[in-house]
C-alpha positions as CSV (number, residue, x, y, z in Angstrom):
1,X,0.0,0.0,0.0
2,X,3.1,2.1,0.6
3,X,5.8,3.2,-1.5
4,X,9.6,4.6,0.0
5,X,10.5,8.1,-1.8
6,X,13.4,9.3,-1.8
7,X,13.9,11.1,1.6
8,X,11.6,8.3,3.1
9,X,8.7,10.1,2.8
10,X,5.7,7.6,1.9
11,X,3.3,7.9,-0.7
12,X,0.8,5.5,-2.5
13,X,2.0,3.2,-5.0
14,X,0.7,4.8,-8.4
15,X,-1.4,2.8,-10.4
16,X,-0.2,2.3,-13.8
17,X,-2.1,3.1,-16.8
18,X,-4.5,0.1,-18.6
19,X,-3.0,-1.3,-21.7
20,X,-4.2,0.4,-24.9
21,X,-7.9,-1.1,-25.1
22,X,-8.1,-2.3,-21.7
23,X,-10.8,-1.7,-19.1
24,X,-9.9,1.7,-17.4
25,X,-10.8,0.1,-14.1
26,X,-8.4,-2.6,-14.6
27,X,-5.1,-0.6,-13.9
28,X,-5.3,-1.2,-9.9
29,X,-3.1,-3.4,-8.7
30,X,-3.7,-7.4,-8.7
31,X,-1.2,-8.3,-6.2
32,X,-3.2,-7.4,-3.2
33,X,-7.3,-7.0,-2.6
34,X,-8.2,-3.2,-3.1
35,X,-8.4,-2.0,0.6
36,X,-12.2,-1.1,1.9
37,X,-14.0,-0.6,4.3
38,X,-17.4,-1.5,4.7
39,X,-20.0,0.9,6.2
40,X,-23.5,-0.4,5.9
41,X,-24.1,-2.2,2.7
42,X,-21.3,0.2,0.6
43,X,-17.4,-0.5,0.5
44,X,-15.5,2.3,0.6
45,X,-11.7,2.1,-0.9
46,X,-9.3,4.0,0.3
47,X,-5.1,4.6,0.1
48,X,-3.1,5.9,2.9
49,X,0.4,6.6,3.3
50,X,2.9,7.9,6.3
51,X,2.5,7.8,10.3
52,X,1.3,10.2,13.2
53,X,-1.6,12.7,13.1
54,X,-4.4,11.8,10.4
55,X,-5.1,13.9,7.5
56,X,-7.8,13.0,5.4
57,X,-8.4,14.3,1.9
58,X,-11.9,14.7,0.9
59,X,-12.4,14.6,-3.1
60,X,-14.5,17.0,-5.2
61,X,-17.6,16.0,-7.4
62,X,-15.4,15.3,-10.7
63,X,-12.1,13.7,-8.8
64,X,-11.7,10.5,-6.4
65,X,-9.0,8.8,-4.2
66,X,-6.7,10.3,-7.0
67,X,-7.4,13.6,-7.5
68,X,-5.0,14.3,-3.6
69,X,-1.8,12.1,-4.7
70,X,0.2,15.4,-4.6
71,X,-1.0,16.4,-1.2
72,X,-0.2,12.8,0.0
73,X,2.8,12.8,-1.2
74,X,4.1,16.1,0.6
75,X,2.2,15.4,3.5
76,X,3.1,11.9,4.5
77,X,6.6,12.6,5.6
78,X,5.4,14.2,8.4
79,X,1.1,13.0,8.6
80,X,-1.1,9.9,8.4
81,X,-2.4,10.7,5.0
82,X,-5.8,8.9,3.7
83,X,-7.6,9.4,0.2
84,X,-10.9,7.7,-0.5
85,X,-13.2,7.2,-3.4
86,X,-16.6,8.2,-2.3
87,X,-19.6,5.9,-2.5
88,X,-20.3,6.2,-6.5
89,X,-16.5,6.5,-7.0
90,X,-15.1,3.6,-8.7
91,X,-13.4,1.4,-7.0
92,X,-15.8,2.0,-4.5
93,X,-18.9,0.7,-4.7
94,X,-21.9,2.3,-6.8
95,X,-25.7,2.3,-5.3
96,X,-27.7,2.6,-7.9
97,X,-30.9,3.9,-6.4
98,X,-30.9,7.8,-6.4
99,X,-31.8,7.7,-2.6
100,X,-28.4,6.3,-1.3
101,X,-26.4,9.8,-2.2
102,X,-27.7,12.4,0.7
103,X,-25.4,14.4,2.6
104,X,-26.4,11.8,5.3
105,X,-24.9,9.1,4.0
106,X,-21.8,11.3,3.3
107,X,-21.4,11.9,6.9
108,X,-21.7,8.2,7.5
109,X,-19.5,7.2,4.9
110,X,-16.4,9.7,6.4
111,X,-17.0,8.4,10.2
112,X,-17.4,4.5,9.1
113,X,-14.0,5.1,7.6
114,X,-12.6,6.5,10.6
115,X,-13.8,4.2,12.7
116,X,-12.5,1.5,10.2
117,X,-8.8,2.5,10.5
118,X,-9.1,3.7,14.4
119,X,-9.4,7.3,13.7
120,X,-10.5,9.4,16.4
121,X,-9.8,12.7,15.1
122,X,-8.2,13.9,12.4
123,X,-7.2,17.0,10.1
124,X,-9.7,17.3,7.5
125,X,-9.6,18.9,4.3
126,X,-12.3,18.8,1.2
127,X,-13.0,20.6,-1.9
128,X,-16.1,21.2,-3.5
129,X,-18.5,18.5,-2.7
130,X,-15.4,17.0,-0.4
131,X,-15.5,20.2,1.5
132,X,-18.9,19.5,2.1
133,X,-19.0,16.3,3.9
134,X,-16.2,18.2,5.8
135,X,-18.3,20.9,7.1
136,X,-21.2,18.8,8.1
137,X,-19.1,16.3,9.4
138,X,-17.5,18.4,11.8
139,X,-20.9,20.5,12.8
140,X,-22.5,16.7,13.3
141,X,-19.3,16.0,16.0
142,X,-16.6,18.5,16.5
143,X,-14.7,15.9,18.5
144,X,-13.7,14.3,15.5
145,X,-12.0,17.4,13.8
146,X,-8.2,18.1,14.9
147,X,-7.8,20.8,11.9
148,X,-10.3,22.0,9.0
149,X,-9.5,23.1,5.5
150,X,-12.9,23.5,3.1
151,X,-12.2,24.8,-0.4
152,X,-15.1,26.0,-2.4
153,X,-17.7,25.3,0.0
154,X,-21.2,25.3,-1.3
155,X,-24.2,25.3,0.2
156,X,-26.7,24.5,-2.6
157,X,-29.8,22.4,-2.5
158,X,-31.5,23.8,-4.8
159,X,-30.9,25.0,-9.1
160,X,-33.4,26.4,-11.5
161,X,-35.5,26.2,-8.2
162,X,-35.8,22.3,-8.8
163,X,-33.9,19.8,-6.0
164,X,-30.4,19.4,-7.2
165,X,-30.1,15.6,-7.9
166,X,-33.5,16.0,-9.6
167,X,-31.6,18.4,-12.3
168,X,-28.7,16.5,-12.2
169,X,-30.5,13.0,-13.3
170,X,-31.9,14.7,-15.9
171,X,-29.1,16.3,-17.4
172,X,-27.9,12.5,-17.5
173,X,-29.2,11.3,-20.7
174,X,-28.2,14.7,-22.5
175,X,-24.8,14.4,-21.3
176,X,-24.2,10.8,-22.6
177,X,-25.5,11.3,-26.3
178,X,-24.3,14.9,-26.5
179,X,-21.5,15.6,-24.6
180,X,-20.1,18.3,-22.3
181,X,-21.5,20.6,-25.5
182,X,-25.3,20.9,-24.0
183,X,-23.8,21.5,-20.3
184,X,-23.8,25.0,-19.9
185,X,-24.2,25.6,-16.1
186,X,-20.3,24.4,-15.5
187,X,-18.0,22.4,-17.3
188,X,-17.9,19.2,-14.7
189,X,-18.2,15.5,-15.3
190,X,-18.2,13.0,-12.9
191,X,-18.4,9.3,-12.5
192,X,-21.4,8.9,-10.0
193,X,-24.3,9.8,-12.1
194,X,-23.2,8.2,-15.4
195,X,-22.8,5.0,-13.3
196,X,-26.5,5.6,-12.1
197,X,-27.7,5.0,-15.3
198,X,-25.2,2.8,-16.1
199,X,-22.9,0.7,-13.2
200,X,-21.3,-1.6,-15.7
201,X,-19.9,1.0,-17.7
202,X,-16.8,3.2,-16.9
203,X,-17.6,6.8,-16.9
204,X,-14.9,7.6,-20.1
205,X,-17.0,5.3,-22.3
206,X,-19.8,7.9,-22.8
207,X,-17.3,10.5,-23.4
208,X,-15.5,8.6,-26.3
């Protein structure tokens, strides 16, 4: 799960890219089950790297474990670093009924995890939608907060005066058979909704 760098700072071991062709998906390494944790009926994966006080990156709406390997990597010579795939984010796994993504389960999701790998606080930093879970995950229990860092926070519920996962499922079709082209709130893509309509599929395949 851990890789030396120079220095001896400790970061994830980097996935290579798929053979031309291949399954995106099938780039993760074979020599060891993924690592997740289970909270309720969803398994969420997750990477860490380096010892002493947690630090847990919290992904945006188009990114996932991934989209932090930077920030792991300068931060584990000196922190407990931990990335994670939300629910929705391959390799985690993907509900497919519309009701198991609420900023609920969000909450669960980050404290299962903790409680998985014996966190009891931690630093905790999130962009976008990752800085949402952050906020309400601290509000819903202070104690587990060491440290907060929330990068463009929102605090939508609502767009076009409709729910927002109501205008985001039916943006869905139009974004598979037309592209980013149609998508003129914001250019953002992201895996969870395409799987929704989809779970077999890998969210580049409608994009091709």
């Amino acid at each position: 799960m851990r890789r030396e760098e120079p220095g001896g700072a400790l970061r994830p071991k980097r996935h290579g890219p798929p053979a031309d062709g291949a399954d995106p998906r099938a780039g993760f390494r074979k020599e060891r089950p993924m690592p997740k944790v289970q909270v309720g009926k969803v398994g969420i994966y997750y990477e860490e790297a380096g010892t002493g006080i947690p630090l847990i990156f919290i992904h945006e709406f188009a990114g996932d474990w991934r989209s932090w390997e930077a920030q792991v990597r300068f931060f584990s010579s000196r922190y407990r670093a931990v990335t994670f795939s939300a629910r929705g984010y391959l390799p985690s796994d993907v509900p497919e009924a519309a009701k198991d993504y609420s900023q609920e389960h969000q909450i669960e999701d980050l404290r299962g995890l903790m409680d998985a790998l014996k966190v009891e606080k931690a630093h905790l930093c999130g962009l976008s939608m990752g800085s949402g879970m952050t906020f309400y995950t601290m509000m819903w229990d202070l104690r587990l907060k060491v440290g907060v860092a929330v990068c463009s926070m929102y605090t939508l519920k609502v767009l076009y005066g409709q729910p927002l996962m109501h205008c985001f499922m039916n943006w869905i079709p139009r974004m598979v058979t037309e592209g980013l082209e149609m998508y003129d709130v914001f250019p953002l893509i992201a895996p969870r909704p395409l799987l929704m309509v989809n779970p077999t599929d890998s969210f580049e395949d409608p994009l091709a």
